[in-house]
C-alpha positions as CSV (number, residue, x, y, z in Angstrom):
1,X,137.7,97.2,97.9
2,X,136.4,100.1,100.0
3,X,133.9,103.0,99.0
4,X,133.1,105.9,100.4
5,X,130.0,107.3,99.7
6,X,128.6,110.7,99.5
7,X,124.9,111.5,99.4
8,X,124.3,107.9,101.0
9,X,120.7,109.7,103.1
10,X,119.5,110.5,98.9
11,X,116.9,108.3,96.4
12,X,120.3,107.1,94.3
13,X,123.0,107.1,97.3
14,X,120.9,104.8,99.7
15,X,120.4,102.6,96.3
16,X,124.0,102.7,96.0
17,X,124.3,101.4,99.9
18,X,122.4,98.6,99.4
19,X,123.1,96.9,96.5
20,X,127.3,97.9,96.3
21,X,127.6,96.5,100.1
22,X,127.5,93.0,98.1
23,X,131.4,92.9,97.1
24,X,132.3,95.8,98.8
25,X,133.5,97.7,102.1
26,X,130.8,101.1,102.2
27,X,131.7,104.2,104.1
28,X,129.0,106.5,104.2
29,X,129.2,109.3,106.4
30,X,126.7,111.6,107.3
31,X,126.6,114.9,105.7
32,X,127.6,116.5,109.1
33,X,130.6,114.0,109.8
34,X,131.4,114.5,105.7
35,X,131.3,118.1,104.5
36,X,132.3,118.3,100.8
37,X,132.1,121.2,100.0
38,X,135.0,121.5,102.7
39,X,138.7,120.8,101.3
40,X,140.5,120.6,104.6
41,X,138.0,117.8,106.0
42,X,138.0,116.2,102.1
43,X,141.7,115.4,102.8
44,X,141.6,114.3,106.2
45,X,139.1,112.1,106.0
46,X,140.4,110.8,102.7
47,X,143.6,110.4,104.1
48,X,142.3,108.4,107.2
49,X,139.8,106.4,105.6
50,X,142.0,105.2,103.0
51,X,138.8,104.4,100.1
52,X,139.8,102.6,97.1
53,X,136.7,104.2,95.3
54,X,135.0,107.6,96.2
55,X,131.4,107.5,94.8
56,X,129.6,110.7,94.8
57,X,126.1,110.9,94.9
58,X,125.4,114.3,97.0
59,X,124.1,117.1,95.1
60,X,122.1,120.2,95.9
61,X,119.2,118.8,93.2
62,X,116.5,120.9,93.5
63,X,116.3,122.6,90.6
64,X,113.9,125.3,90.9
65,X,115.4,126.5,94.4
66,X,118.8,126.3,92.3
67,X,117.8,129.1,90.2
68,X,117.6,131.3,93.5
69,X,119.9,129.4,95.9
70,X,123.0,130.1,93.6
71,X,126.0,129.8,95.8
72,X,124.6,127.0,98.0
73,X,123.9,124.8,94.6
74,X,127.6,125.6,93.2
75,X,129.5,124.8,96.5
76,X,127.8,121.6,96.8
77,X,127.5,121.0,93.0
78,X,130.7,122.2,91.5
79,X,133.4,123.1,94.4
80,X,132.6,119.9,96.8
81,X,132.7,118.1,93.3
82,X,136.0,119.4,92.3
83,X,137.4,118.6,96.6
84,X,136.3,115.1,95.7
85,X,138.3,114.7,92.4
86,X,141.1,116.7,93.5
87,X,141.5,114.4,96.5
88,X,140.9,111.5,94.8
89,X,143.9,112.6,92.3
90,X,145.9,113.1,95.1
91,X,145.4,109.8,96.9
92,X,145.3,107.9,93.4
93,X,141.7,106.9,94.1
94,X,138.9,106.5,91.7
95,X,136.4,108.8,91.1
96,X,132.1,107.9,90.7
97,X,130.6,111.0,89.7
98,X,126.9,111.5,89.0
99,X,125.5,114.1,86.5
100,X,122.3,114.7,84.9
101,X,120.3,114.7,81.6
102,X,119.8,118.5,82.4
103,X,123.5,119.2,80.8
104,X,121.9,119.0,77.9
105,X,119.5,121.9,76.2
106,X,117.3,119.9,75.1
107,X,116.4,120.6,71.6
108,X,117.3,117.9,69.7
109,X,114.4,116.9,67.4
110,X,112.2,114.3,69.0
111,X,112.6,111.3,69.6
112,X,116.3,111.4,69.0
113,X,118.5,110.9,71.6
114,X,121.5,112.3,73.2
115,X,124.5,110.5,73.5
116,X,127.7,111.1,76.1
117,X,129.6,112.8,73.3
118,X,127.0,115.4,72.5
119,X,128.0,119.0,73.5
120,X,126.4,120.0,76.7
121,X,124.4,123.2,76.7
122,X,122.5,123.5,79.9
123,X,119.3,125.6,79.8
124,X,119.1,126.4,84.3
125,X,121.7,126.7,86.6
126,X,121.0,123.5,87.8
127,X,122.2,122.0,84.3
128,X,124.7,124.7,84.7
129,X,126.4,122.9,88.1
130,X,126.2,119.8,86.9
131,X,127.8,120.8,83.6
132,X,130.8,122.4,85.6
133,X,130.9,119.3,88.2
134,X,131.9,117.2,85.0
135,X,134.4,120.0,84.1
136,X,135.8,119.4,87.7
137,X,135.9,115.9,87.5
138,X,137.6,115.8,83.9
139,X,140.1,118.4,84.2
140,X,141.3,117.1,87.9
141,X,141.3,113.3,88.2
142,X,142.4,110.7,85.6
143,X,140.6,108.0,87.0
144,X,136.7,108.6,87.0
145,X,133.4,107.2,85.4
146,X,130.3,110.0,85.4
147,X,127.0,108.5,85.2
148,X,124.3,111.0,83.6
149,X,121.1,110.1,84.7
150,X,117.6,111.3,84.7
151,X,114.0,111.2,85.7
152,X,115.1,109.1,88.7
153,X,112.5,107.4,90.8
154,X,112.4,105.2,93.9
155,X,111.3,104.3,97.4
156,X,113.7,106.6,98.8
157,X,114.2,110.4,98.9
158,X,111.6,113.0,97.0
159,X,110.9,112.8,93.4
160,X,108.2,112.8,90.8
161,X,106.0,109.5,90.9
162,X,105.9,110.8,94.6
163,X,105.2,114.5,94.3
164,X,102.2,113.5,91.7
165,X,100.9,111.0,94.4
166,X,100.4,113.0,96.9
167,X,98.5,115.6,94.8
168,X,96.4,112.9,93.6
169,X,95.6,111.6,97.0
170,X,94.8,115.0,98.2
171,X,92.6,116.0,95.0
172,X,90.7,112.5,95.1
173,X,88.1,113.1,92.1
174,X,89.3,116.4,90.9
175,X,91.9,115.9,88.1
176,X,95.4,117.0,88.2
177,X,97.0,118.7,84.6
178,X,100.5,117.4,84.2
179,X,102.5,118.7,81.3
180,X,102.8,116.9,78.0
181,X,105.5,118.4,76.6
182,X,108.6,117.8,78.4
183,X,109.5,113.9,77.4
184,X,112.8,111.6,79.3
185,X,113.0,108.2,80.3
186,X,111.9,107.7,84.2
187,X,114.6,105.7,85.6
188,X,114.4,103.3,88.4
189,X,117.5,104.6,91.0
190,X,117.9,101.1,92.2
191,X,119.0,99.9,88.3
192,X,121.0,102.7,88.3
193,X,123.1,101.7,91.1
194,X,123.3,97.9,89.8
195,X,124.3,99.7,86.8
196,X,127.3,101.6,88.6
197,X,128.5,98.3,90.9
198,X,128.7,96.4,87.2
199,X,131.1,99.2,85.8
200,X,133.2,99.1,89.3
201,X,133.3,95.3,89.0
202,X,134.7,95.7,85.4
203,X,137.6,98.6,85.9
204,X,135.6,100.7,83.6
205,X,136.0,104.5,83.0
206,X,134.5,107.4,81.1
207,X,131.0,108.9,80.2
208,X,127.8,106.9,80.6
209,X,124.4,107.2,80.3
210,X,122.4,105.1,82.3
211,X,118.5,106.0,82.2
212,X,115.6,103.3,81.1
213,X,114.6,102.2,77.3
214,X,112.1,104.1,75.8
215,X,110.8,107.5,76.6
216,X,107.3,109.0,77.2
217,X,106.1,112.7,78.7
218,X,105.6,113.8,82.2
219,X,101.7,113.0,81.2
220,X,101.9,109.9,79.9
221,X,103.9,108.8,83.4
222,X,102.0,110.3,85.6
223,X,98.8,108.7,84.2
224,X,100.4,105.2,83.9
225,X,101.7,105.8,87.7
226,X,98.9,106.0,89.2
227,X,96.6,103.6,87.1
228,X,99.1,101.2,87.7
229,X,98.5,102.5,91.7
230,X,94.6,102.0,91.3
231,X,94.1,105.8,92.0
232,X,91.4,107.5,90.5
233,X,92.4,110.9,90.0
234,X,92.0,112.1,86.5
235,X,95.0,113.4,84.7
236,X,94.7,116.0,82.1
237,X,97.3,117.1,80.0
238,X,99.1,120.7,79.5
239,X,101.7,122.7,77.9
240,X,104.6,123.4,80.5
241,X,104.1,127.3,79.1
242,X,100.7,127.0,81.7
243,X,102.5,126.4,84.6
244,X,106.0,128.5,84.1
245,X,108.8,127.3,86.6
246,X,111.9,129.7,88.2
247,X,114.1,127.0,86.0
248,X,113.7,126.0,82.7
249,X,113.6,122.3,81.9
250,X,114.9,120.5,78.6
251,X,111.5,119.8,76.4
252,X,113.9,116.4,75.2
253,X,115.6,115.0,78.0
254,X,116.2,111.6,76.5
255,X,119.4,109.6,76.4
256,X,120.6,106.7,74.8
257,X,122.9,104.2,76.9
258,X,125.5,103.7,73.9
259,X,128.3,103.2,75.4
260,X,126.9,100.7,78.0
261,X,125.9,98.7,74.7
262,X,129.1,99.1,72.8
263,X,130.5,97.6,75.7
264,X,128.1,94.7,76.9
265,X,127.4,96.5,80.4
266,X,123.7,97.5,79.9
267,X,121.7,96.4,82.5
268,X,118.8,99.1,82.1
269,X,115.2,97.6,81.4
270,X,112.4,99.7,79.4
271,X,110.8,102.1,82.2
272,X,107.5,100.5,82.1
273,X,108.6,96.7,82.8
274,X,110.9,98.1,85.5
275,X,107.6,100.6,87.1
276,X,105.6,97.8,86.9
277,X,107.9,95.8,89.1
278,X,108.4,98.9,91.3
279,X,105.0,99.4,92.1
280,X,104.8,95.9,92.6
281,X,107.0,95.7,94.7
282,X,106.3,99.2,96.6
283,X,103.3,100.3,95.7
284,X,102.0,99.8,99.6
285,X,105.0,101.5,100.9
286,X,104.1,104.6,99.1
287,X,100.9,104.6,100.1
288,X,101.0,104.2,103.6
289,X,103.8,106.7,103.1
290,X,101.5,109.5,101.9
291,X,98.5,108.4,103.6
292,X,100.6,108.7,107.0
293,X,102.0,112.1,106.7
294,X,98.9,113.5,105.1
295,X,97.2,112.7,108.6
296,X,99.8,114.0,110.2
């Protein structure tokens, strides 16, 4: 079967590459040759390339600029989203969508978490897009799994675990605050995308959730990340109300992988056993990574 893949340059979509390329054909254009957010070129290339599959992992994802950058983030997010599906309905294809724990407002009672039927209620305009980008999927194509994920990490692309250690290399000694009220389950991208080829290799369809067991706060990660890394750099904790943000983020982003378990699918590993094998396995990478453009 063939699958062409949006997004493929991103932490989850270069994931996706790799490990889907093992039972299947992978078309994954560059952004340039691909333009989503464009319905004429959605069709043509559709039409030409003939996917079985369309797996969309492109997103305009980050989330403060969204607040600001209102027009970019809904073309990409909701309108190249709703080309996609649209297409795909046309063409009888199936549809890969992938959403985002920030659909959710976040005020569930902690630790409970929130499961793929719970109403969605996003707090930013990022949550916002993503909210309508499962609207588009939904109300245009019959055949379509959405994946809602969260607190994504990985050896590709920007994200947390690398944003904190590069301000701890550059601080050395002088201790960071991260906040300690804001609590998810960091997710390791590449367990995601084994998660996605498993539901592709079963037929399924539907909602998922697809983040790691157990949960902890921004705090708590960021001081296991980096004394996992050997790095010295104190972390203190804060309230997120010290360091206000253009977008507000859930307080409880936690969410529970029912329907995985109901149906035998879950593949996702509690997020310390699978950080530990991530920095095991990376931890090097990273460094010389942040070491090397720091002395750029």
């Amino acid at each position: 079967m063939k699958i062409l893949l949006t997004g493929a340059r991103g932490g989850l979509g270069s994931e996706c590459k790799e490990v889907l390329k093992s039972g299947y054909e992978i078309i994954a254009p560059d952004r340039e040759e691909f333009d989503i957010t464009s319905w004429d070129k959605v069709i043509i290339a559709i039409n030409q390339l003939s996917p079985d599959i369309i797996l969309n992992c492109a997103a305009f994802t980050k989330v403060d600029e969204c607040e600001t950058e209102r027009k970019i983030s809904e073309r990409i997010n909701v309108e190249g989203t709703r080309n996609l599906a649209q297409a795909a309905a046309r063409y009888d294809k199936t549809t890969v969508h992938i959403s985002s724990d920030f659909v959710f407002n976040g005020r569930k009672r902690l630790p409970q978490p929130y499961f793929e039927d719970d109403p969605m209620d996003p707090l930013c305009f990022y949550g916002f897009t993503k909210m309508e980008s499962e609207m588009a999927v939904k109300q245009n194509t019959r055949n379509y799994i959405i994946i809602r994920a969260g607190w994504l990490y990985g050896i590709r692309g920007d994200n947390f675990l690398k944003k904190i250690l590069r301000v701890a290399l550059k601080r050395k000694r002088e201790s960071i605050c991260v906040v300690n009220d804001q609590f998810g389950s960091p997710t390791w991208s590449y367990r995601v995308a084994r998660q996605i080829k498993l539901l592709l290799d079963n037929g399924k369809e539907g909602i998922y959730h697809a983040t790691s067991e157990g949960y902890c706060s921004r705090y708590e990660l960021a001081k296991y990340f980096l004394e996992k890394m050997g790095i010295k750099t104190p972390v203190v904790p804060c309230a997120a109300k010290e360091y206000p943000t253009p977008a507000i983020r859930p307080v409880n982003s936690i969410l529970e992988n029912r329907q995985l378990k109901r149906e035998g699918l879950n593949v996702l590993l509690n997020w310390r056993k699978d950080l530990d094998t991530f920095i095991d396995k990376y931890g090097e990478d990273l460094l010389r990574e942040e070491t090397g453009a720091q002395g750029d």
